[in-house]
C-alpha positions in Angstrom: 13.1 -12.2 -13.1 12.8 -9.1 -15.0 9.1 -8.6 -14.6 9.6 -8.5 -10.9 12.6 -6.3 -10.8 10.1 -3.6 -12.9 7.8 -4.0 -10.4 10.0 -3.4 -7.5 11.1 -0.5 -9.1 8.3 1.2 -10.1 7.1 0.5 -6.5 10.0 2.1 -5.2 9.5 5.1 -7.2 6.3 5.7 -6.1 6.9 5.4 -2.8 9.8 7.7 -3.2 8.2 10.4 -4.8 5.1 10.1 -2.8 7.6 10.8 0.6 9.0 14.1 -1.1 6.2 15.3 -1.7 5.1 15.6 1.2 8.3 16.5 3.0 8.6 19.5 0.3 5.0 20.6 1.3 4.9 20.1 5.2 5.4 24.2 5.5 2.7 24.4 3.9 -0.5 26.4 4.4 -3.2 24.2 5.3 -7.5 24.4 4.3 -10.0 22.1 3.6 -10.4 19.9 0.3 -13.3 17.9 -0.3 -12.9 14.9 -2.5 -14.6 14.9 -5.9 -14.0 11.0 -7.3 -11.6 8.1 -6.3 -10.6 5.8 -8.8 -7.9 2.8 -9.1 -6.0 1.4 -12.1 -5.6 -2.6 -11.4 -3.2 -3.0 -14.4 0.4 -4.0 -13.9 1.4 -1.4 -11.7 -1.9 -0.8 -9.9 -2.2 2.7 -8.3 -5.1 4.6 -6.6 -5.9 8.6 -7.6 -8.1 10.7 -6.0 -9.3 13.7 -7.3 -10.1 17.1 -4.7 -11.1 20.8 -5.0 -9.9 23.2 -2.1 -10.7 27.0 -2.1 -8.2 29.6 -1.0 -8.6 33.1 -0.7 -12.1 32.9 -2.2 -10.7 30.8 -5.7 -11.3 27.3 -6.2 -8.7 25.2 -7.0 -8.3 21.3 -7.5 -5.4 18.6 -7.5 -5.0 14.6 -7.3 -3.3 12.6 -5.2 -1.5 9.4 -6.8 -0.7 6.6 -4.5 1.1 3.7 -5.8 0.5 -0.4 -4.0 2.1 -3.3 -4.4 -1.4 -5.3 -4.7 -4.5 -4.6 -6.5 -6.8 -5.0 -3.5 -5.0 -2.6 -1.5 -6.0 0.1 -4.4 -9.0 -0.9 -4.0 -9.2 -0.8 -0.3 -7.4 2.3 -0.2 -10.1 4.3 -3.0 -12.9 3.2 -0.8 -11.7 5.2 2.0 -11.9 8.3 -0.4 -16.2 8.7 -0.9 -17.3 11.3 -2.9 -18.1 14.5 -0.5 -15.6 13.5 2.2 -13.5 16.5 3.8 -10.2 16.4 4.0 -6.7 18.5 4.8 -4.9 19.9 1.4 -1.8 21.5 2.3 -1.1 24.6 -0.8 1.7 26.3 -1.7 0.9 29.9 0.2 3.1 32.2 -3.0 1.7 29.9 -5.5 -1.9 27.9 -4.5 -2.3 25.8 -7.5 0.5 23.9 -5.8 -1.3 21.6 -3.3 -0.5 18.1 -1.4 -3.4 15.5 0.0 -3.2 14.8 3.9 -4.1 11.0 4.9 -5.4 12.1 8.2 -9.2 11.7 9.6 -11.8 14.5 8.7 -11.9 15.9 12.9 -8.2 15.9 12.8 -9.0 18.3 9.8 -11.5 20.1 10.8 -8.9 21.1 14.1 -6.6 22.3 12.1 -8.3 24.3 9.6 -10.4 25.9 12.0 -7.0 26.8 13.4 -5.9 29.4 11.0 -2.9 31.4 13.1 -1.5 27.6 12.8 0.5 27.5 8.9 3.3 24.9 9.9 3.1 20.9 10.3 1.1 19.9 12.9 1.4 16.9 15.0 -1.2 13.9 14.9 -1.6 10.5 16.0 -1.1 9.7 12.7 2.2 11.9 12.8 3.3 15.2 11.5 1.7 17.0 8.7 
């Protein structure tokens, strides 16, 4: 019983952090990242990371983005979404850049929005607001 209460635990906090994160960063500034690697760790707590650079006002920057699942396939699933190359929406901290969050969102949805640069605040999607 213990083991499964750890589990459900650490699963929680994942999840938890995962949904502030992104709450504290939907004011955001948002540009383009593209994603350098995508990895999983399929140990007792799998969870998948994926690595991205971003550039604003002509430095580069990079960050990861950590996303905890319940089953290892999922990680799996979820890394192979993330190829090497592939664009995709980082939402930085405008006063401090380093700072930077990992939209799950499709690359045109991206491209929309960073082509949109009068547009700073969350934007709506079908895949809802970021």
């Amino acid at each position: 019983m213990p083991f499964i209460l750890d589990n459900i635990l650490v699963f929680l906090f994942r999840v938890l952090r995962l949904s502030w994160l992104d709450s504290q960063s939907r004011g955001w500034a948002i540009t383009e990242g593209v994603v350098e690697d995508a990895y999983c760790h399929d140990e007792m707590y799998p969870y998948a990371k994926i690595v991205y650079t971003y550039e604003v006002n002509g430095e580069n920057y990079f960050g990861s983005y950590i996303k905890g699942f319940w089953y290892r396939g999922s990680s799996r699933d979820f890394t192979g979404l993330y190829p090497s190359s592939r664009k995709m929406a980082v939402r930085y901290n405008p006063n401090q850049p380093s700072e930077s969050f990992l939209c799950e969102v499709e690359p045109e949805i991206v491209r929309a929005s960073v082509s949109n640069k009068s547009q700073l605040g969350p934007t709506k999607t079908p895949f809802g607001d970021w």
